[in-house]
N, C-alpha and C positions, 0 to 999 in steps of 0.2 A: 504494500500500500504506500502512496506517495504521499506524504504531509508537509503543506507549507501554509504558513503563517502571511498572511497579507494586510496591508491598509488599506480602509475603506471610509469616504468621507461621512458617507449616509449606506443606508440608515443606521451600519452600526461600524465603530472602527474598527474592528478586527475579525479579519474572516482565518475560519482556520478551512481549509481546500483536503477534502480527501478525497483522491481519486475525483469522479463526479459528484460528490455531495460537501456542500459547505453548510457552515456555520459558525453564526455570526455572533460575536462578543462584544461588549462596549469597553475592554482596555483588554491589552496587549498581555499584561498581568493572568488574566481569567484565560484568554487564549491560550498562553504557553502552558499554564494547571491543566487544562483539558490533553493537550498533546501531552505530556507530561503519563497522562493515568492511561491514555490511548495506545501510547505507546509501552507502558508497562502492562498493559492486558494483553497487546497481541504478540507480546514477548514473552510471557508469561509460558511456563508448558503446556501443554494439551495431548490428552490422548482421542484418538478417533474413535468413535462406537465401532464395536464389532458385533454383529447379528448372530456370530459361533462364541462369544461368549470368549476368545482368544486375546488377549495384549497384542496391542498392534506397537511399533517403536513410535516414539511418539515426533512427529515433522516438524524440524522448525523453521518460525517465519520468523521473520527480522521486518520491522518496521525502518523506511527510510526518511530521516528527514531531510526536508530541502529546507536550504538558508531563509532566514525571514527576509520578504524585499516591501518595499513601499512603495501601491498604486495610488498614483493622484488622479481622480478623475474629476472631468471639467465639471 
C-alpha cells in the first residue's frame, strides 16, 4: 500500500492518500497519528485462514511511505 501525506487548502488541511482512498485531517499532527497506527497494523503479523484447519506461514507486507509534499491549490 502506498501512503502519502498531502496539503490541502479546503476543506480540510491534511489528506492522508492511500492507494485510491483518502482522508482528510484538519492538522498535519492527526494525519501523521493515523499513518503512524496504519502502518503499524499492516505490519503487524497475520496468519491466513485455513478451511483444513492447517498453519499457513504467515506473508509479510510492508507498508511504504512516501515523503510528505505540499499541494497549493488555487
Amino acid at each position: 500500500m502506498n501512503i502519502k501525506i498531502t496539503e490541502k487548502h479546503a476543506p480540510h488541511g491534511w489528506v492522508v492518500h492511500m492507494d485510491d482512498w483518502d482522508v482528510g485531517f484538519m492538522s498535519l499532527k492527526a494525519a501523521q497519528e493515523f499513518v503512524e497506527v496504519l502502518e503499524a497494523r499492516i505490519n503487524a503479523p497475520h496468519e491466513w485462514p485455513n478451511a483444513f484447519a492447517q498453519p499457513l506461514p504467515a506473508r509479510p507486507v510492508t507498508a511504504r511511505r512516501i515523503s510528505a509534499s505540499v499541494e497549493c491549490s488555487p
